[in-house]
C-alpha positions, 0 to 999 in steps of 0.5 A: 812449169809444173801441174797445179790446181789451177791447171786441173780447173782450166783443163776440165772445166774452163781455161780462165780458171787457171789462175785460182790456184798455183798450187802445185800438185805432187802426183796423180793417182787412182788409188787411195793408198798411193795419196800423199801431200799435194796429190790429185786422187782420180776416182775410177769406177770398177767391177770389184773396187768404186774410187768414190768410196775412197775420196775421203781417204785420199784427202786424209793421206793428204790429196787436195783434189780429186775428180769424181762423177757420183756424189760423194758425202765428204767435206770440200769445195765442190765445183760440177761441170756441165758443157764446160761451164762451171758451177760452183758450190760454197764455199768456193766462189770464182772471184777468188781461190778455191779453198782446199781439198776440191773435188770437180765433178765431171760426167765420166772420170776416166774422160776426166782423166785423158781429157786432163792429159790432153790438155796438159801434153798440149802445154807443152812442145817436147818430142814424143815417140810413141811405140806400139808393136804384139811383142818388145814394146817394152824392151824398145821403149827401155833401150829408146829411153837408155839412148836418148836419156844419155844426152836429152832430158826424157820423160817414159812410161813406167812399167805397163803404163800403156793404155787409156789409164796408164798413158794418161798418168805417165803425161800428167808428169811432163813438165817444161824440162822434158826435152823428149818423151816415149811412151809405150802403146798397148790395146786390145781392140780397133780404135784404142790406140788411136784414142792415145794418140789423140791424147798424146799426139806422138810426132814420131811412131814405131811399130816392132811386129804384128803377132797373133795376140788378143785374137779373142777380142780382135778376131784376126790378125788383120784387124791386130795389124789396122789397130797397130797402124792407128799409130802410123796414121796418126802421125803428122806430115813432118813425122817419123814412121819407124818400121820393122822391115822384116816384118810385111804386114808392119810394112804394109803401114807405110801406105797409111802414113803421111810421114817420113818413113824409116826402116830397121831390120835384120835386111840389107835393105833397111835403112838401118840393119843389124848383122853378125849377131853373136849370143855371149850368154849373161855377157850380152849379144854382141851385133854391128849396126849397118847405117848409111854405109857405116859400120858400128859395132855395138853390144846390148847388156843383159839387165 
């Protein structure tokens, strides 16, 4: 099952919708240029840069929907919503497809955009394994997504896609083939990366560390470790807390957590840990894994 238009109207607006339009939809954007045939164009607002002024352009390079929440003078069907109820403006009526292009209005596109996702992460049942951590979520997820690609078909976040705009994007091209997902998980205050979670609702999380980073939002590092643990807390009864044990305040999670937890480190005591770890410089590091009393060799590549 892919994205189409109907999809974007019953996640928005009302789920008897869905069958107005199955026209599929090539990609989402939130910036103008990046349109091409069949795209959804998302109009962020922003200090220097309003994505209302380039619904026009969107459609020109070949978007047939958009989502907006000001008025805007561009030729479309135009369907606002109100509590969840639809209006429709002609020339589109409910009785039959909405003509393209369409712009749904909505009281705030950046909702617009997660509340769309949610819906669309909730079409579906993969695993999803979210990654948070002040440093290496990045170099996890990749290493995560090498693994589990070689025999799963996985969908991950691209590039820095890790906050209330980019993972949002990354859901909205899940389809019925993705067997796995990982997405990474950034923040910069208390509360944010529970928003994601609502969103993507990971069934299993992993935290790398709990680092000194956006002091100057949050103040301490405990309040960086309660943000961190949002994803922890978040997860389900029958999930996977995936915890760096050479980390205490990472630790420290695991009596927030409802879910099974399961440990990684460079101590004997975790569940899984690493020894004889040997630097080969362009060549990789060379390591053995230590798993249930099994020994693994195993060599990481540098890129």
């Amino acid at each position: 099952m892919k994205l189409t238009v109907g999809h974007v109207l019953a996640g928005l607006i009302d789920p008897n919708l869905i069958s107005l339009s199955q026209r599929q939809i090539s990609h989402v954007v939130i910036d103008s240029r990046q349109a091409t045939p069949d795209s959804l164009f998302v109009a962020l607002p922003g200090e220097n840069v309003d994505g209302h002024a380039y619904v026009a352009n969107a459609f020109d390079n070949g978007a047939i929907i958009a989502i907006v929440h000001d008025d805007i003078d561009v030729e479309c069907s135009m369907i606002t919503s109100h509590q969840n109820k639809a209006s429709f403006i002609a020339p589109c009526k409910a009785s039959f497809a909405v003509p393209l292009p369409i712009c749904i209005k909505v009281d705030d596109t950046l909702q617009g955009l997660q509340q769309l996702a949610a819906y669309w992460r909730r079409q579906f049942s993969p695993t999803v394994i979210g990654i948070t951590g002040s440093i290496g979520k990045t170099s996890t997820k990749e290493v995560a997504y090498c693994v589990l690609s070689s025999k799963y078909n996985t969908l991950k976040s691209e590039g820095n896609y890790n906050n209330e705009i980019g993972l949002p994007l990354s859901l909205l091209r899940l389809d019925d083939s993705h067997e796995k997902v990982i997405l990474e998980m950034g923040m910069y205050d208390v509360g944010e990366i529970a928003e994601l979670c609502q969103i993507a609702q990971p069934q299993i999380g992993m935290v790398t560390n709990v680092n000194p980073v956006h002091l100057e939002r949050l103040g301490t590092i405990e309040r960086i470790m309660v943000a961190k643990q949002e994803l922890v807390e978040a997860l389900p009864a029958d999930g996977l807390a995936i915890l760096n044990m050479d980390d205490s305040r990472v630790m420290a999670m695991r009596h927030h957590c409802q879910a099974k937890i399961f440990t990684y480190g460079l101590s004997p005591k975790a569940d899984l840990w690493a020894d004889q770890i040997t630097s080969q410089g362009l060549q990789g590091i060379r390591f053995v894994f230590h798993l249930h009393g099994e020994r693994i060799h195993a060599k990481q590549m540098v890129p």
